[in-house]
N, C-alpha and C positions, 0 to 999 in steps of 0.2 A: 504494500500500500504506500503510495505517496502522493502528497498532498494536491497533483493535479484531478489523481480517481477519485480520491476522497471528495474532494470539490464537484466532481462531477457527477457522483452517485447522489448526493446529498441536493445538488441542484436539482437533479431528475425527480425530488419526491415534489408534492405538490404545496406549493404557497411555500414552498424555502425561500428565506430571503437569509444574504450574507451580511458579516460585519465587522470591521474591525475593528475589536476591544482592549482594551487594557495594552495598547500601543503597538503590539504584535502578534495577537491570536485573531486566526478568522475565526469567525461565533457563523454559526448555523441555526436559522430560527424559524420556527413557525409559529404566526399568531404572538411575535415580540415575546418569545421563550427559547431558549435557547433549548437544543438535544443535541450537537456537538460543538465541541471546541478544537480546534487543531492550533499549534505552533506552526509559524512559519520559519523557523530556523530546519537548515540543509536535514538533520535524523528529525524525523518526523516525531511526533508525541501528540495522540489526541486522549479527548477527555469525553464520555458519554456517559448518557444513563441507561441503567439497565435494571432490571426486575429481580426483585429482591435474594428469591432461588437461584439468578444466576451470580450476582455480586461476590459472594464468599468464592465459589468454585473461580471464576474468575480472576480474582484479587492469589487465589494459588498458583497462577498461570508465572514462570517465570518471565519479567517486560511488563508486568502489570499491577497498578497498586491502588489502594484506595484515592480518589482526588481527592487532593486537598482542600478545605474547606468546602467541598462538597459529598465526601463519603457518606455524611449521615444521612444524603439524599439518594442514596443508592447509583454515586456517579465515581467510574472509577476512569484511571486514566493508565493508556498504554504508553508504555517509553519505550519500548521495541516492537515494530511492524509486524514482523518475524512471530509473534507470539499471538498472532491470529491467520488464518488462511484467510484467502480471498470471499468465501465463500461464507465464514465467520464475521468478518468486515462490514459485509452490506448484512447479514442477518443483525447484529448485532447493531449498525445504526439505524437500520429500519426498525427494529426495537424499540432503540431510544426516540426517536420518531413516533411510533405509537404510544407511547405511553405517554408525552408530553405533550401529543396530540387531543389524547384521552382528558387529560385532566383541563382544558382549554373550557372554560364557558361556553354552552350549549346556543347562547346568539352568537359568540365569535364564529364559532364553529360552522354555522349556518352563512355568515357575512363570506367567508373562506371557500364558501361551495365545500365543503370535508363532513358534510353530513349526508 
């Protein structure tokens, strides 16, 4: 994974819009919530949420830890690419995509066309 698929997969879901935060992470959003974070520095490192069952199994994956100041949201973050397949990658931000989709107000939701 690197940061131009990653861009690419996450644009391809619907009403993602991009951001740049805190000086040099693109933020990935829908409905002004974020569901990923990537660094843009050359080794990639993103940050996602994920679903409660999968967090712990995850966080034992070696390349992967809880994020910081957002662990207790069930958002952890990979520091090597290598520690998910490709196939892993998009399940796992489509994931984070539903779930942050899910918790969205039911008129955002509808405003979005995602209902």
């Amino acid at each position: 994974m690197n940061n131009e698929t990653l861009r690419s997969f996450c644009l391809s879901l619907p009403q993602v819009t991009e951001d740049i935060k805190w000086g040099t992470d693109l933020c990935f959003c829908v409905g002004k919530k974020m569901f990923c974070v990537a660094g843009t520095a050359a080794e990639v490192s993103v940050c996602f949420k994920c679903a409660e069952e999968d967090f712990n199994m995850l966080c034992e994956r070696p390349g992967i830890i809880p994020a910081p100041y957002l662990a207790r949201n069930k958002w952890v973050l990979v520091q090597k690419p290598s520690a998910l397949n490709t196939g892993e990658w998009r399940y796992f931000i489509r994931m984070s995509y539903d779930l942050v989709t899910a918790g969205l107000p039911k008129k955002l939701k509808m405003e979005l066309g995602l209902l």
